[in-house]
C-alpha positions in Angstrom: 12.3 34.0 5.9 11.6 30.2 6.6 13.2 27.5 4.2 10.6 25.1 4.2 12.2 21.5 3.5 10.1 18.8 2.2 9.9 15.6 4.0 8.3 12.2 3.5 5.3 10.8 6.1 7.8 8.5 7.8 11.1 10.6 7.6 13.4 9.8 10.5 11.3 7.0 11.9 12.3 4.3 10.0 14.1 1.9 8.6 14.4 -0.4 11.3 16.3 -3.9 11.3 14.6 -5.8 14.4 15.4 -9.9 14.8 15.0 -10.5 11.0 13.2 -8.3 9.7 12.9 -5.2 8.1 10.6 -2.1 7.9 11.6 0.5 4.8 9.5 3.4 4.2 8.2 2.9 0.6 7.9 7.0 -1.2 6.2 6.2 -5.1 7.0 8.7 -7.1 3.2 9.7 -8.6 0.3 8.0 -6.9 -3.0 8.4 -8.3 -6.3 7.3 -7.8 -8.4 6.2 -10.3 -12.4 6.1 -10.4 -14.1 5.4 -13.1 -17.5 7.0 -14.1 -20.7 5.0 -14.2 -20.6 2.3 -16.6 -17.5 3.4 -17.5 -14.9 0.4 -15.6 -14.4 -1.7 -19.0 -13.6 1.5 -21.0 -11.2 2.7 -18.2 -9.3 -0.7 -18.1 -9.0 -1.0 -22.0 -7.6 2.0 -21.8 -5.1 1.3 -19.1 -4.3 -1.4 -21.0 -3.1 0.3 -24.1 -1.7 3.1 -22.0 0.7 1.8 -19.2 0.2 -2.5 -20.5 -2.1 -3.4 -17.9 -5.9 -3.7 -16.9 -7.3 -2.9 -13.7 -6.7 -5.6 -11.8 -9.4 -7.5 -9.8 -10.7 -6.7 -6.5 -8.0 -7.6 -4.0 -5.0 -7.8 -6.2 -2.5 -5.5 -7.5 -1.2 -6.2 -10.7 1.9 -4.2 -11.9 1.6 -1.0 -11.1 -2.2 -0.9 -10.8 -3.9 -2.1 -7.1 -7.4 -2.3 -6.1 -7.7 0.4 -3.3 -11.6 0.0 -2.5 -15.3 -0.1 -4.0 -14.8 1.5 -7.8 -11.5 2.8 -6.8 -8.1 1.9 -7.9 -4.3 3.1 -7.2 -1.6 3.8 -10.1 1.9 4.5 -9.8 2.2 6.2 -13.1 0.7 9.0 -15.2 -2.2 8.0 -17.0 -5.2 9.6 -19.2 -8.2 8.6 -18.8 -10.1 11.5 -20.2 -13.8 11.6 -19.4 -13.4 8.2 -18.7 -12.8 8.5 -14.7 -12.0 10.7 -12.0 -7.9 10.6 -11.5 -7.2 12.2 -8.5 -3.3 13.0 -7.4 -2.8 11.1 -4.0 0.9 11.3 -3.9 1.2 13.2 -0.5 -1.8 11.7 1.0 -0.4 8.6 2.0 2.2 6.8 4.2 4.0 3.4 2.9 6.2 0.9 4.6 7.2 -2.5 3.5 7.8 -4.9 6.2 10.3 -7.9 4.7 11.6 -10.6 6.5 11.0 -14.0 8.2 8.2 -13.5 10.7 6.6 -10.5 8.7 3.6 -12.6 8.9 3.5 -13.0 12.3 4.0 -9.8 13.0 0.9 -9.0 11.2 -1.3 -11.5 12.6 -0.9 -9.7 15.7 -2.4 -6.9 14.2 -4.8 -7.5 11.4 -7.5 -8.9 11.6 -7.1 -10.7 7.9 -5.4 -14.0 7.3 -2.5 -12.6 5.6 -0.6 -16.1 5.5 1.0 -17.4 2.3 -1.4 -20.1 1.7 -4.3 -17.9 1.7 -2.4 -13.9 0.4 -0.5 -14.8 -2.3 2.2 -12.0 -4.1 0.1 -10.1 -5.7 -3.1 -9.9 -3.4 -4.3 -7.1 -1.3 -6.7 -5.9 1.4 -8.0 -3.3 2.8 -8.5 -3.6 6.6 -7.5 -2.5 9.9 -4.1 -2.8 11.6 -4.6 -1.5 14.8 -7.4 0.9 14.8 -5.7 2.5 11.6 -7.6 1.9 8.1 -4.7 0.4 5.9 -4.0 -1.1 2.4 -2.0 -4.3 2.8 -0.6 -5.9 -0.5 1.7 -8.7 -0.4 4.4 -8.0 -2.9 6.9 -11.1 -2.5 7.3 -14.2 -0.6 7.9 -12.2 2.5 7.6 -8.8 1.9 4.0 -6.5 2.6 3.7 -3.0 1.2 1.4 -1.6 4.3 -0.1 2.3 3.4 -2.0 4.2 5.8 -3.4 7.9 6.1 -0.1 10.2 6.1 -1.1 11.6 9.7 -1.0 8.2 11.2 2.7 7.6 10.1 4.0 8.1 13.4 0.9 5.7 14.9 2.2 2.8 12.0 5.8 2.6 12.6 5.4 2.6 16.7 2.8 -0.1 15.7 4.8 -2.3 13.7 7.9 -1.8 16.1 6.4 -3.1 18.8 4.6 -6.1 17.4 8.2 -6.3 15.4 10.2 -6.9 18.9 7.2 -9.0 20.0 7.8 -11.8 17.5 11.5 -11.3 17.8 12.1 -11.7 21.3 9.9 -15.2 20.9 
């Protein structure tokens, strides 16, 4: 009989130390996604509050352990209960995470996103969703030069070769 051995989206492809920067796959223990019910977004973030100490942050920021993913949906990193409050569905294997760090992160981004991820305008703490490539990808900024980048678990291969090669781009400037 096969022994199956469990492995993460980006096992094997990463890290990777190119000029100075850095690209680390990211593997959260629990990541769920939270949608609340109609009418139902004050109740849930209340909740959240009491439960795991924050709210649900704004659209396009990421506060603690609690990001906005999308319309009326956001991430969490830890268990939560929100009753009949929301739908909490269990996206732990579902996606792929990297965090770029390093002096010319940003450049290697604006090669390809087309957001304005710069510090002036994507402060720590802020995140988009948007396309890097022709991948649909959550980009949160999570320190002064460090993104957390998350795309679909079957494009991990696609985001690394991505990154890499915009990565040696800026590098070899």
């Amino acid at each position: 009989m096969a022994k199956l051995i469990a492995k993460t989206p980006c096992a094997d492809l990463v890290p990777l130390s190119i000029g100075g920067m850095h690209l680390v796959e990211v593997v959260p223990d629990r990541l769920l996604s939270i949608s609340p019910f109609a009418g139902q977004e004050g109740a849930v973030s209340a909740k959240l509050k009491d439960q795991i100490g924050t709210a649900l942050p704004k659209i396009n920021r990421r506060h603690k352990t609690v990001q906005w993913f999308g319309h009326g949906i956001w991430l969490t990193t830890v268990d939560v209960n929100l009753g009949d409050l929301a739908a909490v569905t269990d996206q732990s294997d579902a996606w792929a995470v990297v965090a770029l760090s390093g002096a010319g992160g940003e450049d290697v981004l604006a090669r390809l996103v087309p957001v304005d991820l710069r510090a002036a305008q994507f402060k720590t703490g802020h995140t988009a969703r948007t396309m890097l490539g022709h991948m649909s990808v959550a980009i949160s900024r999570t320190g002064a030069e460090v993104f957390e980048i998350m795309a679909m678990r079957s494009m991990a291969k696609t985001l690394i070769h991505e990154l890499e090669t915009a990565m040696r781009s800026v590098a070899a400037r």
